[in-house]
C-alpha positions as CSV (number, residue, x, y, z in Angstrom):
1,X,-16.6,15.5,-2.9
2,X,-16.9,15.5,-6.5
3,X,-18.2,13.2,-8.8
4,X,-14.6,11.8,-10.1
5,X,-13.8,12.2,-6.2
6,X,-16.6,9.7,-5.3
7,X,-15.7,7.2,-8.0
8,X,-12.0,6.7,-7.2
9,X,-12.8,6.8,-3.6
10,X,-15.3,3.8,-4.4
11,X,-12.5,2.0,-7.0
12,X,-10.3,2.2,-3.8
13,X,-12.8,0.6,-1.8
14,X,-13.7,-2.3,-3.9
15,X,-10.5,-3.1,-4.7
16,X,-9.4,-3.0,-1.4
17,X,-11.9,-5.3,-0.3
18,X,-12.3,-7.8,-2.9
19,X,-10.3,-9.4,-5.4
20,X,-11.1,-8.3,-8.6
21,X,-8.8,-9.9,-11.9
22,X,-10.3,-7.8,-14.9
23,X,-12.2,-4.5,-15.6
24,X,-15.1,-6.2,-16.4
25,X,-15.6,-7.3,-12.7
26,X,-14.3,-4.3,-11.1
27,X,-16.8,-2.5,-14.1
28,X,-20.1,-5.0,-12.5
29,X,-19.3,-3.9,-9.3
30,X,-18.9,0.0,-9.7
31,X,-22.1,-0.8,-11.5
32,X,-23.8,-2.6,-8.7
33,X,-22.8,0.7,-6.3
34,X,-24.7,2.8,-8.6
35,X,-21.6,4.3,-10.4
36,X,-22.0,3.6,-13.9
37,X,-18.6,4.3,-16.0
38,X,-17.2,3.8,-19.4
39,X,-14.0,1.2,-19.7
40,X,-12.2,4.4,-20.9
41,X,-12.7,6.1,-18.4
42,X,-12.7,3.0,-16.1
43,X,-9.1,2.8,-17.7
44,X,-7.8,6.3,-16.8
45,X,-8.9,5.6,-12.9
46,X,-6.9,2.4,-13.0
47,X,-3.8,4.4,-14.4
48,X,-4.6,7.7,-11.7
49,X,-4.6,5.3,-9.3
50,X,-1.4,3.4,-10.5
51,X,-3.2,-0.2,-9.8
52,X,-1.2,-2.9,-11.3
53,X,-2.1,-7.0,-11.1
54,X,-0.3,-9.2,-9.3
55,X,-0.6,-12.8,-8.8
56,X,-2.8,-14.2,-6.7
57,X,-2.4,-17.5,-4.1
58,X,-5.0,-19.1,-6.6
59,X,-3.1,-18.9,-9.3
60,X,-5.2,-15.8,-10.8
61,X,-4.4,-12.2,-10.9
62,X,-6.2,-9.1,-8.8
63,X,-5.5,-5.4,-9.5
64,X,-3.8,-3.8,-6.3
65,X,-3.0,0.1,-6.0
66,X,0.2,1.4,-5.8
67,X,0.9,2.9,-1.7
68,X,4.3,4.4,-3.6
69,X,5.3,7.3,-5.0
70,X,3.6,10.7,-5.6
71,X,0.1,10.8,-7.5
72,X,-0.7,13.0,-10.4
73,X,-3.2,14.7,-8.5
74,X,-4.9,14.9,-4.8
75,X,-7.4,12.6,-5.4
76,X,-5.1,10.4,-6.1
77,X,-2.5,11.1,-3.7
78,X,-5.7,10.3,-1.0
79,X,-6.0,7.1,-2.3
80,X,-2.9,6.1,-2.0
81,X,-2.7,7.6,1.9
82,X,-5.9,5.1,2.0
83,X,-4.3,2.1,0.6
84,X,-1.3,2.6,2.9
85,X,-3.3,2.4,5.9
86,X,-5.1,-0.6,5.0
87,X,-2.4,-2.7,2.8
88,X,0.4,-2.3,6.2
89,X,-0.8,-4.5,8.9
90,X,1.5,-5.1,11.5
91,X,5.4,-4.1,12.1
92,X,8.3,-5.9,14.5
93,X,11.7,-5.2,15.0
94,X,14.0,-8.0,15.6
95,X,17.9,-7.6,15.6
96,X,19.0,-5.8,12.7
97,X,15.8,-6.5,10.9
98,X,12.3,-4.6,10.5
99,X,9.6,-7.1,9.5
100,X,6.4,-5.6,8.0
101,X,3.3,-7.4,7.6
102,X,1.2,-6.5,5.0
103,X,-2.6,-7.5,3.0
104,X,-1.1,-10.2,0.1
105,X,0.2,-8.2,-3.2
106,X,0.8,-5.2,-1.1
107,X,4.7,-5.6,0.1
108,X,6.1,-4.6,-3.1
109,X,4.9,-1.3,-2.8
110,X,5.8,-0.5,0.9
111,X,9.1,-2.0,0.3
112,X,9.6,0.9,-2.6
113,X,8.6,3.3,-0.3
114,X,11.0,2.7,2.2
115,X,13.8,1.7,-0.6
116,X,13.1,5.1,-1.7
117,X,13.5,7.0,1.6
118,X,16.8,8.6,2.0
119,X,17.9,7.6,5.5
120,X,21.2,6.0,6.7
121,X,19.2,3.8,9.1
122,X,17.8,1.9,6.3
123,X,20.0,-0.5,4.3
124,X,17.6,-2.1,2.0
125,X,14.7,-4.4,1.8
126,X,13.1,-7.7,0.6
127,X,9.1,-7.9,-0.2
128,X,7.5,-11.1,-0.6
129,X,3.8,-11.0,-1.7
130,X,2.8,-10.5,2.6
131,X,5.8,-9.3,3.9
132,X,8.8,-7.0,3.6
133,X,12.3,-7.3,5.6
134,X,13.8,-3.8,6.2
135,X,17.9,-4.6,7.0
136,X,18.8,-1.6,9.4
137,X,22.3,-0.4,10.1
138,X,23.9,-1.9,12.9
139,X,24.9,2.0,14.1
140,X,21.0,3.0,13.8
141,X,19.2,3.6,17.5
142,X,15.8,2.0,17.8
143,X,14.1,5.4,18.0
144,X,15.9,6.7,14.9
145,X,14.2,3.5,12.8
146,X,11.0,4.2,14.4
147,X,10.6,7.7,13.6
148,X,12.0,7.1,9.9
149,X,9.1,4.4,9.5
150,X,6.7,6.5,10.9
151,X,6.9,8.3,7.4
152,X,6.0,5.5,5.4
153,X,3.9,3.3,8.0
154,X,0.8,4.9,9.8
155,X,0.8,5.7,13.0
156,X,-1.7,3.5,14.6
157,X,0.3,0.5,13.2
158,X,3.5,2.0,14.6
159,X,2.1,2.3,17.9
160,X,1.1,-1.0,18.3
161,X,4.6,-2.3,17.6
162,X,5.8,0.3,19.6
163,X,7.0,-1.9,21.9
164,X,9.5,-3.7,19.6
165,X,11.3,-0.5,19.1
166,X,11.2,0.6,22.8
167,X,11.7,-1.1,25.7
C-alpha cells in the first residue's frame, strides 16, 4: 500500500469512527496517527473521497463519505466498498417495504445507491438520517429484492436478514 493508499485508508477510518466537524480536527488526528498532511492536500482526500457534512443529533456537523457512485480512482472506490460495509447495519423486509438501518448521516447515500439501480423491483425510497424505506413492487418475488440488494448491501448484512426475505 502506498503512501496516499495508507492515508485515505486512515481518513476512512477516523472518520468512520469518530465524529469529526472541521479539517482542523480530522488534521489533529491524522496528526496524532503519525500521518502528517497539508490542508491542501487534506482537501483533495476529502473531495477523492466524496465526504460531505451533514448534521449531527447535537446540532453540529460531521464529515461522512459518500457509499454512492463510482470513485475517481481505486483507492477511492475501496473506500467507499469500506464505508458501505460499516455505514449499512441491519435490513428487514415487511410488506411491500425494505427498511435499512444504517450508522446516522449514512442513509442518504445508500438510498442513492439503490435509487440509482435500474431494477423493476424497486419503486423508490425515503432516507432519514438512520434509515432508508425501499417501496418494492407489489409483482416483485422476495428472492428477486434480495438478490437486487445484495448489489448495494453486503452480504453479511443480507444474510442476517435473510430470514425476512425467505421463509
Amino acid at each position: 500500500m502506498n503512501k496516499r493508499q495508507a492515508r485515505l485508508a486512515l481518513i476512512v477510518k477516523i472518520l468512520l469512527n469518530n465524529s469529526i466537524g472541521s479539517q482542523d480536527e480530522l488534521m489533529d488526528m491524522l496528526e496524532r496517527n503519525n500521518c502528517i498532511v497539508t490542508q491542501a492536500t487534506l482537501s483533495r482526500d476529502l473531495k477523492t473521497l466524496r465526504t460531505s457534512k451533514v448534521a449531527t443529533e447535537l446540532g453540529g456537523y460531521r464529515y461522512v463519505i459518500a457509499a454512492n457512485g463510482t470513485a475517481a480512482d481505486e483507492v477511492a472506490t475501496h473506500a467507499m466498498d469500506t464505508v458501505r460495509q460499516a455505514a449499512i447495519l441491519s435490513v428487514s423486509l415487511t410488506g411491500q417495504t425494505v427498511v435499512i438501518k444504517t450508522r446516522n448521516g449514512y442513509a442518504g447515500g445508500v438510498a442513492y445507491d439503490i435509487d440509482d439501480m435500474t431494477s423493476p423491483a424497486i419503486l423508490g425510497t425515503i432516507a432519514g438520517a438512520d434509515t432508508v424505506f425501499v417501496a418494492i413492487d407489489e409483482k416483485a418475488s422476495r428472492e428477486e429484492i434480495y438478490e437486487t440488494l445484495l448489489e448495494i448491501i453486503p452480504e453479511p448484512v443480507m444474510e442476517e436478514g435473510r430470514h425476512y426475505f425467505f421463509n
